[in-house]
C-alpha positions in Angstrom: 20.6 17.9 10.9 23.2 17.4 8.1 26.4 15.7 9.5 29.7 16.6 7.9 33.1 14.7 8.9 36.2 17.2 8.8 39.6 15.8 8.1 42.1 18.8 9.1 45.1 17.8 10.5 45.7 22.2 12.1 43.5 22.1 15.5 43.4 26.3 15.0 42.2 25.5 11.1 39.3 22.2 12.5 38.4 24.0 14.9 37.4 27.5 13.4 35.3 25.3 11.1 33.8 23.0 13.3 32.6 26.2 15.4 31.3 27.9 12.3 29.1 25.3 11.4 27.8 24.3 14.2 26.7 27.8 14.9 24.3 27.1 11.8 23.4 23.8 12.3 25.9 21.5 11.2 27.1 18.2 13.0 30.3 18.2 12.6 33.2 15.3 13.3 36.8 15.9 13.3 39.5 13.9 12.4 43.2 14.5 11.9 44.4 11.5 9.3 43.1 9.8 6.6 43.5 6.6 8.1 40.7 7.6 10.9 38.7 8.7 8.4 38.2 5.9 6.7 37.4 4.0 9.8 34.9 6.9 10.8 33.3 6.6 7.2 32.6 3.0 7.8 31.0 3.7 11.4 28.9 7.0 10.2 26.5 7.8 7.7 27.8 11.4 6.4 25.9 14.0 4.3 28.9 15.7 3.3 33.1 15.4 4.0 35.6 18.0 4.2 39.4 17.3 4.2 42.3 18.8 3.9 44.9 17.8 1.1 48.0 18.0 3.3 47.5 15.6 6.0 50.2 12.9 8.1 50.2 9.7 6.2 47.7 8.9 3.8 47.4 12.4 1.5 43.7 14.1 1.2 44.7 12.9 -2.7 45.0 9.4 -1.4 41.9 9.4 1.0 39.6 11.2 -1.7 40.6 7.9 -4.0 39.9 5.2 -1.2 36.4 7.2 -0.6 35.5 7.3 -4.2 35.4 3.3 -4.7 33.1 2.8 -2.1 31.0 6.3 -1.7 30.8 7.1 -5.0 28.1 9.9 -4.4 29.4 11.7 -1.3 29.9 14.7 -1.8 33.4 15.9 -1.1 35.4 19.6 -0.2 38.8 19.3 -0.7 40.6 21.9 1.4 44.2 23.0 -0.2 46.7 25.8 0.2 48.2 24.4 -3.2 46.8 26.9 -5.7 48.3 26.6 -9.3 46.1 24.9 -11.6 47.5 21.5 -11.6 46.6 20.9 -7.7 43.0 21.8 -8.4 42.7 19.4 -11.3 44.7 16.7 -9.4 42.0 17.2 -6.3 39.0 17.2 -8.8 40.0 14.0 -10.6 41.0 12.4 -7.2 37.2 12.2 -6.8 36.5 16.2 -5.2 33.3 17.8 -6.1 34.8 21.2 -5.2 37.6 22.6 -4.2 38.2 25.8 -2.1 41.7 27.4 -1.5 43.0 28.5 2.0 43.1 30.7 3.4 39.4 31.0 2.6 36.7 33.1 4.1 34.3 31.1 6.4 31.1 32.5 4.0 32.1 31.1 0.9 33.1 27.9 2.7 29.8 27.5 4.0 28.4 28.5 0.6 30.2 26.1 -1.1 29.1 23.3 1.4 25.7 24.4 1.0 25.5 24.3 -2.6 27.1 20.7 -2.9 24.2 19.3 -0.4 21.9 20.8 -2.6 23.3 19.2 -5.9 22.9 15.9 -3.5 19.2 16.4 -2.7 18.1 17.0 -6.6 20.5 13.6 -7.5 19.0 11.7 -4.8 15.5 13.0 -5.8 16.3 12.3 -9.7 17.3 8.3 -8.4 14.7 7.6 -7.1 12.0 8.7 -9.9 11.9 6.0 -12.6 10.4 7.2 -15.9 9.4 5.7 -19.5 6.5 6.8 -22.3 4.9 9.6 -19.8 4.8 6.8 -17.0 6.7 7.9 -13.3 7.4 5.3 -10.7 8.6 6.8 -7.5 10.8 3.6 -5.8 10.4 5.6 -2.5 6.8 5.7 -2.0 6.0 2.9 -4.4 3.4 4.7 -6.5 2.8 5.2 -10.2 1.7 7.9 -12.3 1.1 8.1 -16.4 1.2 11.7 -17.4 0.2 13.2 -14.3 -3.1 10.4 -13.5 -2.2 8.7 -10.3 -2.5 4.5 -10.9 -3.4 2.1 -8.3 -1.2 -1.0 -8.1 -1.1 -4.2 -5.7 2.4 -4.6 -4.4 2.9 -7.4 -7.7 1.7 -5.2 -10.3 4.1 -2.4 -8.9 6.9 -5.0 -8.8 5.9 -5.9 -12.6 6.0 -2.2 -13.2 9.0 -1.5 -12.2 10.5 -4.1 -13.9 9.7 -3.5 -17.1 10.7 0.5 -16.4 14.5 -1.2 -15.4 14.7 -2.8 -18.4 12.9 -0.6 -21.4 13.0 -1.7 -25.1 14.0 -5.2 -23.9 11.9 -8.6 -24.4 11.4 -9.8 -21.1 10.8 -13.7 -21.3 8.3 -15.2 -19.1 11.1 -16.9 -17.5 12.5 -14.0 -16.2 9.6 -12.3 -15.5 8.9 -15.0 -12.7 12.2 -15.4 -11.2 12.4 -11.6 -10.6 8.5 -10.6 -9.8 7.9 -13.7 -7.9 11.1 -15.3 -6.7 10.1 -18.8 -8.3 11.4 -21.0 -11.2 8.5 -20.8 -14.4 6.1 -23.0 -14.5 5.0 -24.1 -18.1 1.5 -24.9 -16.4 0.5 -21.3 -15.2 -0.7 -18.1 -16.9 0.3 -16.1 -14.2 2.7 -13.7 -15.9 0.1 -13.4 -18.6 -3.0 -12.5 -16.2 -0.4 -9.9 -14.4 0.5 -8.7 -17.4 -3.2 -7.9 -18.6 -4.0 -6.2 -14.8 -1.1 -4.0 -15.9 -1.9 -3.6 -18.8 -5.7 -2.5 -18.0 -4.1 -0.2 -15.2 -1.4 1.8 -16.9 -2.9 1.6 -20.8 -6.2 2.5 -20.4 -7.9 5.6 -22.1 -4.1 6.2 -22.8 -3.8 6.2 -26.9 0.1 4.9 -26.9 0.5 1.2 -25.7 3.2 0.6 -23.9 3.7 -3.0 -22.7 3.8 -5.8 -26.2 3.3 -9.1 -26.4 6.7 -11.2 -28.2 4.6 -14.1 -29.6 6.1 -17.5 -27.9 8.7 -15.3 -26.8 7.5 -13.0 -23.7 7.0 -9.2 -23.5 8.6 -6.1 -24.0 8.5 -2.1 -22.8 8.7 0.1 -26.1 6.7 3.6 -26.7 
């Protein structure tokens, strides 16, 4: 169930809303200031926020700012019954994804919410899918793919992996390599990035015609297509 906090400072107003959605499956939290919304963001994991733009203390203008440099990706419907053309765009660049006037019919609201949780999903979705040269790691499950052809990887190749996805076209010293894959200082007397870099190598480059991970002679190595 998607949780939404409401910051409406009109009981008549929160509470129409708060009914409508939870008729279709919305959890939703009210608040009337800014203030306790901030404190309620801090205590709660929300999917999406509503708030009003004329609230006691602390404008929805105000709030929508404070959110912003903290939650960068909620997504946020600002509720106003300021209409001309200036209020929207000083809503949108306050940090607001959308912005619905009142009085509003309850359908498009719950339209609007709907498509904004969607645009969520597809980011979060995109985030988490790392991509290079026709290879796909996905960070969640911790698999790999090369055009489609699934690749098995021990946890340390995986963590090589997605290394060098994080940091394409860029020479990776051994140095580095070992610090981030392995938590440890190099040590001039092992091979271990080398051998590593071979298993990968044999893993992800195989019957594939394009190479993808280079060797920097007395340098280290480097992602390029």
């Amino acid at each position: 169930m998607d949780t939404i906090c409401l910051v409406e400072d009109n009981e008549k107003v929160s509470s129409f809303i708060k009914k409508g959605l939870n008729e279709h499956k919305y959890d939703v939290d009210i608040t009337a200031t800014g203030e306790a919304a901030l404190e309620m963001l801090t205590r709660k994991n929300y999917n999406l926020l509503i708030l009003d733009i004329m609230l006691p203390g602390m404008s929805g203008i105000e709030l929508c700012v404070q959110i912003r440099k903290t939650q960068p990706l909620l997504p946020i419907l600002m509720l106003s019954a300021l209409g001309t053309i200036d209020d929207k765009v000083n809503g949108l660049k306050s940090g607001a994804d959308d912005y619905l006037l009142k009085p509003f019919h309850f359908n498009e609201l719950l339209a609007r919410i709907e498509a904004l949780l969607r645009r969520k999903k597809v980011t979060e979705e995109e985030e988490h899918i790392l991509s290079f040269g026709g290879l796909k790691l996905n960070t969640w499950t911790k698999t790999a793919e090369r055009e489609g052809q699934q690749i098995i990887l021990t946890a340390k190749e995986y963590s090589l992996l997605e290394l060098f996805i994080q940091h394409p076209a860029k020479l990776l010293s051994r140095e580095f390599i070992m610090e981030k894959v392995w938590g440890i200082s190099f040590d001039t007397g092992t091979n271990m990035v080398d051998v590593y870099v071979n298993y990968l190598r044999n893993k992800i480059q195989k019957g594939f015609d394009k190479k993808l991970i280079h060797t920097v002679i007395g340098m280290g190595y480097i992602l390029k297509d």
